[in-house]
N, C-alpha and C positions, 0 to 999 in steps of 0.2 A: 508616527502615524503611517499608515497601511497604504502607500501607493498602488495602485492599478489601471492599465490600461485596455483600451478594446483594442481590436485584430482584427486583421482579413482572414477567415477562418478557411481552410480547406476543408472539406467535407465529402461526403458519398452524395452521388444524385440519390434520388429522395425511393426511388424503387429498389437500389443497390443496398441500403444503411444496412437491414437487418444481416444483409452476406455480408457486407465488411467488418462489421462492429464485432471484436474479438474481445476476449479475456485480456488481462495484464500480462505483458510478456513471465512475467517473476513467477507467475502461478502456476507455470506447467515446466516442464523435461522439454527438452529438443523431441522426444518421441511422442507426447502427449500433441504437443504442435502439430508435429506431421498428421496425427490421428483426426485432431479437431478442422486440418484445413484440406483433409484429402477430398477431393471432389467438389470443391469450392477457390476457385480462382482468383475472385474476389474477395477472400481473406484474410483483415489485415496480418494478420502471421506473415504473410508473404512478407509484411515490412518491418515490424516488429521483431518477430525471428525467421530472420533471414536466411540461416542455415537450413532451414528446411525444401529450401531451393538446389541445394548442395547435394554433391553425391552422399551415401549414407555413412555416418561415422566421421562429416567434417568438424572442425572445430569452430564451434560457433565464435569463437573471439579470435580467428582469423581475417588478414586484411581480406581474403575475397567474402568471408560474411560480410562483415561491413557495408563491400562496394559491391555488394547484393541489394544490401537494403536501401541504395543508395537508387543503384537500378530499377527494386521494385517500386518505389516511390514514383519516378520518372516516366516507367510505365504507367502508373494509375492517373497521374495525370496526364500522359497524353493520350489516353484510351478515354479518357472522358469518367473513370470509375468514380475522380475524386476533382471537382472541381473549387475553385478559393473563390471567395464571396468578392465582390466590387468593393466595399464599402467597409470601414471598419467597424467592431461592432462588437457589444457582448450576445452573450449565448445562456441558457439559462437550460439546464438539465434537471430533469426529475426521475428517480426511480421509486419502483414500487415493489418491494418485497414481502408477502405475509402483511403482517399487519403494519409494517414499516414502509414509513415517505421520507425523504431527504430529497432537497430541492436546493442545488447550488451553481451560484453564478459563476460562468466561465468565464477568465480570464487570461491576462498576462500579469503576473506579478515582476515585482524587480529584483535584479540581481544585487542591487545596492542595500534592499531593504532586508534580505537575505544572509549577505554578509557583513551587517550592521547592527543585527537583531531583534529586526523591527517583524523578523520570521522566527519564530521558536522553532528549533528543534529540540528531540527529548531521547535520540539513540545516535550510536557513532552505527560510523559508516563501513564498509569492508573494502580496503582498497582496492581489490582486485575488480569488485560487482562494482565499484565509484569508477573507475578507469573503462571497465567494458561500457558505463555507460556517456563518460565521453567520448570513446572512438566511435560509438553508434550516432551521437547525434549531430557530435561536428563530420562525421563521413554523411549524413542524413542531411545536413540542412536544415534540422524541423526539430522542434518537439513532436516526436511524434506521442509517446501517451502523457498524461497531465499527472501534476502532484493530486495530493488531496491534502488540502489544508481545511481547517477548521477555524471558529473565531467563536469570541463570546456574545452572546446575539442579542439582536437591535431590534424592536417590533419594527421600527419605520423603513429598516432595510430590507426585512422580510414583508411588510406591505408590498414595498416596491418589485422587489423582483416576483412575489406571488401577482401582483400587476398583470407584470409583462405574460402570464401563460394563461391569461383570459381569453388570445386569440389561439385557432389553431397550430398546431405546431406542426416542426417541419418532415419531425418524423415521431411514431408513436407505433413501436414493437415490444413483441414478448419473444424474450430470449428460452430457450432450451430449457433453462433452469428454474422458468418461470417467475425471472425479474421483467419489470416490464421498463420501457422506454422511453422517454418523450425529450425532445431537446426542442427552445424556441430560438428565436433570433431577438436582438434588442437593437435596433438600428436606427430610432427616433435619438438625434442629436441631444433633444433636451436630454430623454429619458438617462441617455449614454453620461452626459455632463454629470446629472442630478445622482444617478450609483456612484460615482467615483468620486462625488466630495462627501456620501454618505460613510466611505470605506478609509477616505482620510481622516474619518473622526473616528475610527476602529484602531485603537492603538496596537495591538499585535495580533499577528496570522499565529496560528501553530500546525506545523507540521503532524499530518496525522499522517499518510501512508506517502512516500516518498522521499526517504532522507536522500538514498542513492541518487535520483534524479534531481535532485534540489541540489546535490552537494556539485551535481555533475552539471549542470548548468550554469552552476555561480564559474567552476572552470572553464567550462566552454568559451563563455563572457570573459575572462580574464587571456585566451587564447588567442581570442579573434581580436581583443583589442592590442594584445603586442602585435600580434601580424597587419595591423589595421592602420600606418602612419595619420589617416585621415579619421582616424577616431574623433567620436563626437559624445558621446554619453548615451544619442540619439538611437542608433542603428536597433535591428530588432533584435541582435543577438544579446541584448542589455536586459531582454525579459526573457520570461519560460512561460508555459502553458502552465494554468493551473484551472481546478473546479474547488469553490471553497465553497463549506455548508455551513449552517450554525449549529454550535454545539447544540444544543437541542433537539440535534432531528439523529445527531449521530449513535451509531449502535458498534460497541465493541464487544466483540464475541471471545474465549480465553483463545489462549494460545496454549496447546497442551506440549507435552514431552514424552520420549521414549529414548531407552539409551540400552545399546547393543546390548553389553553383558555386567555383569554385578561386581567388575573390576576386581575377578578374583578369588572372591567369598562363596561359600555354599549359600544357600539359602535359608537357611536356618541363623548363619553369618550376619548376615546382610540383613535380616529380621531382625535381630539383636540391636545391630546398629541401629537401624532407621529407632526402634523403640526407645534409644537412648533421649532423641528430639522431641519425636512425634506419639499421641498418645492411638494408639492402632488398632481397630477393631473393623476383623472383619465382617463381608456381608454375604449377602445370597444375591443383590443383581448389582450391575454397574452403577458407579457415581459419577454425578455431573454435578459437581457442586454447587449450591441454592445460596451461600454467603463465605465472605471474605474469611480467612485460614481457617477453610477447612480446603484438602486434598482429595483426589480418589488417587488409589494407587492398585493398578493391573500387573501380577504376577503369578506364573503356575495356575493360569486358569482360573485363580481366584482376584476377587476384589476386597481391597479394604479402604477403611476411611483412616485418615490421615489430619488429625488435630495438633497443633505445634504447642508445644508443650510453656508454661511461664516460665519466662526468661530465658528464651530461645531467641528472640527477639526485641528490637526495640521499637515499642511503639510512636513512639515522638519521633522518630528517624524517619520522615515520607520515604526514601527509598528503602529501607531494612524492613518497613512494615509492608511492603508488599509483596503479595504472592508470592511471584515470582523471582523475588528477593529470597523470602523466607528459604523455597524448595530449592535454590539454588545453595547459598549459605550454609543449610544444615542435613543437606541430603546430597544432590546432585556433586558437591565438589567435596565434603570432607572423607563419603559414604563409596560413592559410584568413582571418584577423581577425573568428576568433569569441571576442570580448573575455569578453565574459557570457553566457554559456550559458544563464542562467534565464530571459534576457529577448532573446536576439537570433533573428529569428523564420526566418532561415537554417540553422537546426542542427532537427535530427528525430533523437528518441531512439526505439529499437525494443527492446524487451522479449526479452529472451533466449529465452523461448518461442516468438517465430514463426522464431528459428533465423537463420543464413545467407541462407537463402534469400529471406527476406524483403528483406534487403542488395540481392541483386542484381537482384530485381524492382525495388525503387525507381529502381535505379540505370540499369537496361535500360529503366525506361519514360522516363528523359530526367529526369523531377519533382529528381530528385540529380546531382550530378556524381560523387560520391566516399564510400565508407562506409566505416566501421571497425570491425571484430569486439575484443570486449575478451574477457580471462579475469575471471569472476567476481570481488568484492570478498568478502571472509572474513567470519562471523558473528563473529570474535573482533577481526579489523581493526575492525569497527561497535564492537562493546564497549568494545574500548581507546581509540579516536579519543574515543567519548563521555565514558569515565569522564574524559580530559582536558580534555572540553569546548570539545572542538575540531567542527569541522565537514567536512562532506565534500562537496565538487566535489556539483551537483544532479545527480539521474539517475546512480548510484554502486551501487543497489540495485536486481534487481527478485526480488521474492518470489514463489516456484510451491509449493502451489498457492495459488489467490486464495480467500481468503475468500466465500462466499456471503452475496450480501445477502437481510435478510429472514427468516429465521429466527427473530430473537431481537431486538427492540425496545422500548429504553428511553424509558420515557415521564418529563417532566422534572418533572409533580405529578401 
């Protein structure tokens, strides 16, 4: 069962939120940071990525990053930008994107439930990104941004937290992009009791965007308690910040591909191949694919569609029958010899929200040879793969909207 608890939440005073509240540290470059936080002071960037406080061309998984981010935290709290609540307490955030609402309870999940399995994950982790983000948060103190976990949903639990946002909230913005904002406080005892034995009868979370900060917090927890003689199970380093939604309100957008060069082959080559798989026809404008295998694929200016040919794949196999199983499998690594995807530095994944046309900018400015438009992966494909304990190809998910960083920070004592 789904333990959770409420927190002393730090937060932005209530006129600050919209200048603090930043994108996810993972969704920009060290230059895109510098770009988003220039002329704003008040930007979680300052704590998040911290190198951008640094002279130009430092290395952000340097010890002075770090004890940057350590620093900028310590400023916002003493300058009053970010103040922690008296009282413990859940939090209940809502966004609005288009025609899309998701509404999820903020919490602490545990590190026991995590490393037990009472937390599904459904991607491995990249050591390097798992490690920078234990040095950030045990140098930090804090979760500073939250997992996003998902669950399979309860009318009675989404009564209740829809409940709680009947009264004013504490803040309510529209960001840049045109997501909007609203996060409430839950601080009625009962109400606090009454969520948390709703989320014990929730047998498992699953990790939707977060493996890295999930995997880097069960260490953190396992860090603090070797150096901790007076360990108790208790301490707050034993949870992480999380916002969990229910699948129902969740929207996964594809995660598309692009890959430098055609590993070799002329193009007429590398046509031949690919039509060995996939049956290829092409078209007159860009594809975004409308149903599960089928492909778009962007090269030399043109588009084609991309159909996986019978018995190219297995369909009883949940992970071989997916997408992004299939274009990996029969194109990306026998075709292009992109073996590893996690780690081979010729493959570029682009995020379903910059759309198509991000494809064929890459491709038209020369940087790619060849991209590939995919149809979403399913919030129930993620559940089911997990509950098997199986894993998913990396870059299989991308989540809209993104979480705002900065809102809501978990401090570890």
């Amino acid at each position: 069962m789904a333990f959770i608890k409420p927190f002393k939440g730090v937060r932005p005073r209530k006129e600050l939120a919209e200048k603090v509240a930043s994108l996810p540290y993972d969704v920009m470059n060290t230059e895109e940071a510098v770009a988003m936080a220039t002329g704003n002071p008040v930007s979680f960037l300052h704590i998040s990525r911290p190198e951008i406080d640094l002279p130009a061309g430092a290395d952000s998984h340097s010890d002075e990053a770090y004890a940057k981010g350590n620093e900028n935290l310590q400023s916002f709290l003493a300058e009053g930008v970010l103040v922690q609540d008296e009282t413990e307490r859940y939090y209940v955030y809502r966004q609005k994107m288009g025609g899309i609402t998701q509404t999820g309870l903020v919490v602490c999940a545990g590190v026991d439930d995590y490393q037990t399995g009472v937390i599904k994950k459904h991607e491995l982790t990249r050591a390097d990104k798992e490690e920078d983000r234990v040095r950030h948060i045990d140098e930090l103190n804090a979760n500073d941004e939250p997992v996003f976990y998902t669950y399979r949903h309860d009318a009675e639990l989404t009564a209740l937290i829809d409940e709680a946002t009947s009264t004013e909230p504490l803040y309510d913005f529209v960001t840049d992009d045109g997501v909007s904002h609203a996060l409430w406080a839950v601080a009625d005892p009962a109400v606090v009791r009454e969520l948390t034995g709703r989320f014990a009868a929730i047998p498992i979370l699953y990790v939707a965007d977060g493996h890295h900060r999930s995997a880097a917090a069960s260490r953190v927890r396992d860090l603090r308690r070797a150096r901790n003689p007076q360990h108790t199970g208790e301490e707050e380093y034993n949870y992480f910040l999380t916002v969990i939604f229910p699948d129902n309100e969740m929207t996964i957008m594809p995660y598309h591909r692009a890959v430098r060069d055609l590993n070799g082959r002329s193009i007429a080559e590398f046509m031949a191949r690919v039509a060995e798989q996939f049956e290829v026809t092409p078209l007159a404008h860009a594809l975004t694919p409308v149903r599960r295998h089928q492909f778009g694929m962007y090269l030399a200016g043109t588009w084609y569609e991309l159909v996986p040919r019978e018995g190219s794949f297995t369909e009883e196999d949940a992970v071989a029958s997916m997408d992004v199983s299939i274009l990996q499998d029969n194109l990306l690594s026998p075709v292009l010899g992109v073996r590893n995807p996690r780690t081979d530095q010729r493959i570029h994944f682009v995020g379903g929200i910059r759309g198509v046309g991000e494809l064929e900018r890459i491709v038209d400015s020369g940087e790619y040879e060849v991209a590939f438009s995919l149809y979403p992966t399913s919030i129930h494909e993620l559940m089911e793969l997990a509950d098997e304990d199986k894993i998913m190809p990396p870059k299989s998910t991308w989540f809209e909207p993104k979480l705002r960083s900065g809102l809501f920070v978990h401090l570890l004592d």
